[in-house]
N, CA, C and O of each residue as an XYZ file, in Angstrom:
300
protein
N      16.719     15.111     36.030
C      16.301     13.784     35.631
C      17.544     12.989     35.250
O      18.408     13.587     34.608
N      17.753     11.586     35.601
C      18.887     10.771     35.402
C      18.693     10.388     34.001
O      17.546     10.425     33.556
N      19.779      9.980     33.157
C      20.119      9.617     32.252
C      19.405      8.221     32.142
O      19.101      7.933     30.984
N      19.104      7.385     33.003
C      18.142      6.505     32.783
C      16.484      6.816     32.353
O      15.767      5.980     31.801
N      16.124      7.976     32.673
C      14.958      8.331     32.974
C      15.015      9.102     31.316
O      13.890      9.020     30.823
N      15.728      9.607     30.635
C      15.829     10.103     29.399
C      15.655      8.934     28.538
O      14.868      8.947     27.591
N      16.688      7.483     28.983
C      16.710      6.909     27.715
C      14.971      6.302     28.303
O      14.518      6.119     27.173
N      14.190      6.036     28.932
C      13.400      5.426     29.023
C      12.090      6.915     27.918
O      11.483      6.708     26.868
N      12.119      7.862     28.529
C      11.763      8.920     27.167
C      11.929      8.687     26.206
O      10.860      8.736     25.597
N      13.006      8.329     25.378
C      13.362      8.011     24.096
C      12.439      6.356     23.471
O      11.648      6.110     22.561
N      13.035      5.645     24.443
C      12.130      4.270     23.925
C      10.634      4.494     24.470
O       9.962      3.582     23.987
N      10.020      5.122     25.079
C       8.907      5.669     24.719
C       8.325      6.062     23.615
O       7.218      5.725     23.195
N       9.383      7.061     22.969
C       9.098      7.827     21.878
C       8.864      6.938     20.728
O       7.981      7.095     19.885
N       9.908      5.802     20.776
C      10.311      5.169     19.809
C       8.899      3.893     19.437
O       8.369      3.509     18.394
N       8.699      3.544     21.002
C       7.431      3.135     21.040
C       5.925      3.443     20.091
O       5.313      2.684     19.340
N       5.639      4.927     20.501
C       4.575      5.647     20.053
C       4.886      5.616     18.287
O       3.954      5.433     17.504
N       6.369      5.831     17.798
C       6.541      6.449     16.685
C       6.224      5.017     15.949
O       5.893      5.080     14.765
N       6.313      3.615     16.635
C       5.618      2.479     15.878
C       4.481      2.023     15.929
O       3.897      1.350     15.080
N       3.986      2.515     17.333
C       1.702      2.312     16.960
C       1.760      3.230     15.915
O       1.301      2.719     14.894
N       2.246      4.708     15.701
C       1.524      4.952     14.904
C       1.682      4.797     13.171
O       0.801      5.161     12.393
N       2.957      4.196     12.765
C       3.209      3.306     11.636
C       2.018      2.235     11.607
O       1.168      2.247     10.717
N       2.028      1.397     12.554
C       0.479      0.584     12.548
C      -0.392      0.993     12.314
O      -1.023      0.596     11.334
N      -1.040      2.455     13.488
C      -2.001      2.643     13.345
C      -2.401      3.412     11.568
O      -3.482      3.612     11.015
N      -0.800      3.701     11.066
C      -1.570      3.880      9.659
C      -1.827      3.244      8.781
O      -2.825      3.316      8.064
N      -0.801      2.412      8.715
C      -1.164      0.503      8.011
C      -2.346      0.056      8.222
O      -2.923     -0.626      7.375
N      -2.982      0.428      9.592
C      -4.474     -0.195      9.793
C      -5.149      0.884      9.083
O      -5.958      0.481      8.247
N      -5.050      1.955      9.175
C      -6.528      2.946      9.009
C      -6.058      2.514      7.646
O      -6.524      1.451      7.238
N      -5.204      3.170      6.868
C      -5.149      2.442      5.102
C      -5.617      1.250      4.601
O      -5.923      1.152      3.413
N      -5.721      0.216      5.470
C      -6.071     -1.036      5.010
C      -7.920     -1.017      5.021
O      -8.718     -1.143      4.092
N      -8.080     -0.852      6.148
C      -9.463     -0.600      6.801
C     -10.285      0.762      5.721
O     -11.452      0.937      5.373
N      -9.131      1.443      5.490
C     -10.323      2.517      4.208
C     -10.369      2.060      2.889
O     -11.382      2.268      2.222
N      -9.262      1.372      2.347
C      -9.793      0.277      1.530
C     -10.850     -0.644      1.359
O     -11.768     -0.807      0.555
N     -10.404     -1.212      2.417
C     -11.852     -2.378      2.692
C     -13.352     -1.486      2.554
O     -14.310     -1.860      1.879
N     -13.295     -0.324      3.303
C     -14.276      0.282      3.358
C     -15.212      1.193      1.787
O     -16.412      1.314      1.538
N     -13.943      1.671      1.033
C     -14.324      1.220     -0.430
C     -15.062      0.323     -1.112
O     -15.956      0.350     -1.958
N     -14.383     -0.557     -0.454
C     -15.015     -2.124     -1.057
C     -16.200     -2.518     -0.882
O     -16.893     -3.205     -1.631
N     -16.448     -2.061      0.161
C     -17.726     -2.651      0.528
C     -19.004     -2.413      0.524
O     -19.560     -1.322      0.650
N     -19.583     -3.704      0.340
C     -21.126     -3.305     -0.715
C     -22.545     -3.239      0.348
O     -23.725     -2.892      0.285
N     -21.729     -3.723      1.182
C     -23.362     -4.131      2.255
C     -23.439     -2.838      3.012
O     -22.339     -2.305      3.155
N     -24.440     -2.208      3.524
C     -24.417     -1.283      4.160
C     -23.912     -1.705      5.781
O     -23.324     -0.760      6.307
N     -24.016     -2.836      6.602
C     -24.006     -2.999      7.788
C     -22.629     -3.306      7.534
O     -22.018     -3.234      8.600
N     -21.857     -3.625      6.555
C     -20.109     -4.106      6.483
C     -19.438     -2.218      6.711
O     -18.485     -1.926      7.434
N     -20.082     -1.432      6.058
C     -19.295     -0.319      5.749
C     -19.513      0.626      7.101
O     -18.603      1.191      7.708
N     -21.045      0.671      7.459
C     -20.857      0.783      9.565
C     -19.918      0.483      9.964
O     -19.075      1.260     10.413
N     -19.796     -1.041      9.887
C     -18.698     -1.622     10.816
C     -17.447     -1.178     10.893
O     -16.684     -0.914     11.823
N     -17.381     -1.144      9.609
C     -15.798     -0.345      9.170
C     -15.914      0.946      9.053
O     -14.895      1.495      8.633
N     -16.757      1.587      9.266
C     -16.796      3.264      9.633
C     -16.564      3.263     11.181
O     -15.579      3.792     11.697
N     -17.266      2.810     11.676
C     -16.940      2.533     13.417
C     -15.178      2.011     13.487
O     -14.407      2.844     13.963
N     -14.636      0.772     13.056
C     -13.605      0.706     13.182
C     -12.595      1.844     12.957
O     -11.886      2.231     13.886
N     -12.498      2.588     11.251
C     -11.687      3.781     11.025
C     -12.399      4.409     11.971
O     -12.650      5.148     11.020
N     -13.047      4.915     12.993
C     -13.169      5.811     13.782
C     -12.578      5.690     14.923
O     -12.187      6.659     15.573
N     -12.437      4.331     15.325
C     -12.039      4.063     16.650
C     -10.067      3.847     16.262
O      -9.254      3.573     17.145
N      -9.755      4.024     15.004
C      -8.397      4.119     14.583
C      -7.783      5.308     14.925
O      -6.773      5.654     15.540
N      -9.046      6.022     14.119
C      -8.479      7.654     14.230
C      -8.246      7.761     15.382
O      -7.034      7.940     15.508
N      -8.838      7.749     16.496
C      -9.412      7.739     17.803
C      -7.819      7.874     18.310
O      -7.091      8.852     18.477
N      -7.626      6.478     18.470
C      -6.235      5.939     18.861
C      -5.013      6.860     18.779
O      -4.327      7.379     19.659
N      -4.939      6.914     16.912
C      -4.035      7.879     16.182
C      -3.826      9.492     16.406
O      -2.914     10.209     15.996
N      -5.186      9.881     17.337
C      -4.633     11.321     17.523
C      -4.382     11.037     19.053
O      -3.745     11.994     19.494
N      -4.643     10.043     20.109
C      -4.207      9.698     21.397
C      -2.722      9.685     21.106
O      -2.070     10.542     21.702
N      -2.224      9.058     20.485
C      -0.900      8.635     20.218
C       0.110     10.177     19.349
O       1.212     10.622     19.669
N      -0.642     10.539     18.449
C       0.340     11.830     18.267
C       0.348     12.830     19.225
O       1.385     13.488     19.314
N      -0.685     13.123     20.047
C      -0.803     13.988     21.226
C       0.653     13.481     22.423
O       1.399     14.245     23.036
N       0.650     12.516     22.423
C       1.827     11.297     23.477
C       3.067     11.659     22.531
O       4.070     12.023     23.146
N       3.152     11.623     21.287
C       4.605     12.155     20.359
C       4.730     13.375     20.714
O       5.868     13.678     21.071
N       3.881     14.260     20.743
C       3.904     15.627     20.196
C       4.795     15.885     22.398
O       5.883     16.374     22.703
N       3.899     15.408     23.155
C       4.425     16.187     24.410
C       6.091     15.154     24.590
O       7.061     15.434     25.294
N       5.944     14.255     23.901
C       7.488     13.457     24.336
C       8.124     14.259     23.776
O       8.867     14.859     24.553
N       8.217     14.670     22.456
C       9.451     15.838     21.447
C       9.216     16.802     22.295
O      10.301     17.301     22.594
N       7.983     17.541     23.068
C       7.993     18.768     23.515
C       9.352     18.829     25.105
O      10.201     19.568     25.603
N       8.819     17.718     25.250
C       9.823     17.241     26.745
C      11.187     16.874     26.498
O      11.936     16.553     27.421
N      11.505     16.902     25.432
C      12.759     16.118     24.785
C      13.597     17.480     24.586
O      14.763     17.694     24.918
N      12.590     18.425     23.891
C      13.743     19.704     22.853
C      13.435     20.554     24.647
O      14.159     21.549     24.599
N      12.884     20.546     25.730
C      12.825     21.714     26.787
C      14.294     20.672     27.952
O      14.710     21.096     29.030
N      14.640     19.678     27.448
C      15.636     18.965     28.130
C      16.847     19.421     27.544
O      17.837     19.764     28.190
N      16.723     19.418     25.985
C      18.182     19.407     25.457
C      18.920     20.648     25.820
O      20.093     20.792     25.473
């Protein structure tokens, strides 16, 4: 693999390693809210949302986990 094709691996990585800073800023914010909330059809909503976070968040560490795996079988 060319040295272009590595650094494009890396800003990949670097990519994933900031959805999932978001995606925890969101799920933290969103389980707050979900605390908060008094209505039963608000706390659905936001049970469905933190679900469809999580969702995301283990798509995205699965995508970290094989980029480091592809990274340390290169070095």
């Amino acid at each position: 693999m060319s040295g272009a094709s590595m650094s494009d691996q890396e800003r990949e990585l670097h990519e994933v390693n900031g959805c999932l800073e978001l995606l925890f800023t969101l799920r933290s914010e969103f389980a707050q809210w979900l605390g908060e909330a008094r209505d039963g059809s608000a706390r659905e909503a936001l049970e469905n949302v933190l679900g469809h976070i999580e969702a995301l968040e283990r798509e995205y560490r699965t995508r970290q986990n094989e980029l480091r795996e592809h990274q340390a079988t290169r070095s």
